[in-house]
N, C-alpha and C positions, 0 to 999 in steps of 0.2 A: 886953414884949420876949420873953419867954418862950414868948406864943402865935406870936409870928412867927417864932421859931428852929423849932418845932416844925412851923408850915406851910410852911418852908418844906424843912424835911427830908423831910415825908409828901407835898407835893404833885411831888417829881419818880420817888418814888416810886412814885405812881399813876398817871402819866403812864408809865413806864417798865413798867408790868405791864400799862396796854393796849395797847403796840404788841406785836403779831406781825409771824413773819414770813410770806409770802403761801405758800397749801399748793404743792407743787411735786412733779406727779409727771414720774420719767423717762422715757420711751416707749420710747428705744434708745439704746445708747452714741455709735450714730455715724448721719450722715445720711447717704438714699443719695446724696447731691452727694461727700458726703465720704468711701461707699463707691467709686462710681467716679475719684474723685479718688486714692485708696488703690489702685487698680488692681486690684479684686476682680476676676477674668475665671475663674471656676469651668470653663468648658471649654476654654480654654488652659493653666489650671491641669494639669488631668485630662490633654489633650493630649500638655503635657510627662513629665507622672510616667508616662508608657505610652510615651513615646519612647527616655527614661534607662531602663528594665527592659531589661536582656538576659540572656535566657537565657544555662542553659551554666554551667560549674564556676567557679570562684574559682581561679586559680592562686595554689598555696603552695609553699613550699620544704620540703625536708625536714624542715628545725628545725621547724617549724611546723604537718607534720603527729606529727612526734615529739613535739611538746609538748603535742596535741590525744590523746596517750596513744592514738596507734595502732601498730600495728606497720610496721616499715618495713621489715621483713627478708625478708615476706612475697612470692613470686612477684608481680610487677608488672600479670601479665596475669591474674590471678586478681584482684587488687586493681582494675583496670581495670574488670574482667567486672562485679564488685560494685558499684565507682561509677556504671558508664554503668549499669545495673541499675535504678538510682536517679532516674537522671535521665532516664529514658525520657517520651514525652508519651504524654497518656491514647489517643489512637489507640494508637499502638503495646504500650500495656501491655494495650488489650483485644483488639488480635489476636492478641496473645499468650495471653491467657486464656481465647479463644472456641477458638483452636488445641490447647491445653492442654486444652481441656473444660472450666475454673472458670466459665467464664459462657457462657451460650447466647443466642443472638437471637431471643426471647420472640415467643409469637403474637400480643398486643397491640402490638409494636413496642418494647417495654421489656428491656434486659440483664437475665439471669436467674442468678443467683448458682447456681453447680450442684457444691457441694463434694463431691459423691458419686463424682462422676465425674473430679472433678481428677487429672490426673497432673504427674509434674514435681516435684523437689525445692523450689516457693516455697512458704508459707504463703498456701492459697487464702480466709485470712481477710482478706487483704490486699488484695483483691478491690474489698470491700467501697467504701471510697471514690470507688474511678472508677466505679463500676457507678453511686454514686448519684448522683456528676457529672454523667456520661452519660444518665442515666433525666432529671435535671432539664432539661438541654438539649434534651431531644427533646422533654418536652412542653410548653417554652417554644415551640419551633421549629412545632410543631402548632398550640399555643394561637394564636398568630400568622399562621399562614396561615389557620387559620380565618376571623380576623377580617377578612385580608387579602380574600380571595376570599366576598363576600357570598353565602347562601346554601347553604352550604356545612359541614355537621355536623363538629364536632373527629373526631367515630369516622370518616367517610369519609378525611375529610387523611389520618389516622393510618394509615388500612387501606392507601391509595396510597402514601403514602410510604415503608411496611414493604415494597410489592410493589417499589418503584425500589429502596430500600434494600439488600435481601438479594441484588443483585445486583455490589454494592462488597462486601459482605461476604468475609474474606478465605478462599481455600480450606482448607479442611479446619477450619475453625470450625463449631461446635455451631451447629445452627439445629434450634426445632420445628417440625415437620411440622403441616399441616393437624389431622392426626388425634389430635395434642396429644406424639406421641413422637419424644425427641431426636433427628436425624439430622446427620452428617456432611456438608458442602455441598462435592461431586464440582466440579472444576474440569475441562474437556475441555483 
């Protein structure tokens, strides 16, 4: 009796140490039936979040810019000057800075940071970020009609483009001359 309490304790035993269970790997959390079911739509997504942006200030109250530890006591139209200052778009902050002399319209077609010759009470380091906006838009905008128009070298685009270009350019902004020295662009 004693062999059979014994077999029969060790045989469910070994019967239980060889079942596994079967390997299982995950591939992705969700299928794509059940991503479009989920209503993944990435460019109506993008769509929306660029329709809800609107530029433009936040309207606050007083409390709220006094709480923001600014002054409120300050002339309005000086505080005004400040804010819209701020909120300018990179056009307008670089014909601002081509006029000013902080940046010139380079012989390559590239904004040319020119703090030598800055005038104007802003900090011509502040320059800096839209010059390198601007520098990257242009040579996306080149890289692209390059590839647009077969046949056709990134340096030529760039060269035509600079010649339409410095014709929107606004008067009395910095532009280099052929000969490589800064000139003033004369409006009749």
């Amino acid at each position: 009796m004693s062999r059979v309490a014994v077999l029969l304790v060790l045989v469910p035993v070994a019967i239980a140490s060889c079942v596994r269970a079967p390997n299982v790997t995950v591939v992705d959390r969700r299928t794509a039936l059940e991503l479009q079911a989920g209503g993944e739509h990435r460019a109506l997504e993008m769509d929306l979040r660029q329709a809800g942006l609107k530029p433009g200030a936040a309207p606050l109250t007083r409390a709220e810019i006094e709480a923001a530890g600014l002054d409120t006591s300050a002339s309005p139209v000086d505080e005004f000057a400040r804010i819209y200052g701020s909120t300018r778009s990179d056009a307008e902050q670089i014909d601002s800075l081509l006029v000013r002399r902080c940046v010139g319209e380079g012989l390559e077609g590239l904004l040319v940071e020119t703090p030598a010759t800055c005038t104007g009470d802003e900090d011509p380091g502040a320059a800096g970020p839209v010059v390198a906006r601007a520098n990257r838009d242009r040579r996306q905008l080149w890289s692209w009609m390059a590839r647009v128009k077969p046949g056709l070298v990134e340096e030529e685009v760039r060269r035509e483009w600079r010649r339409v270009h410095l014709a929107e350019v606004v008067c009395g902004g910095q532009v280099q001359g052929e000969n490589g020295v800064w000139e003033v662009k004369k409006c009749d």
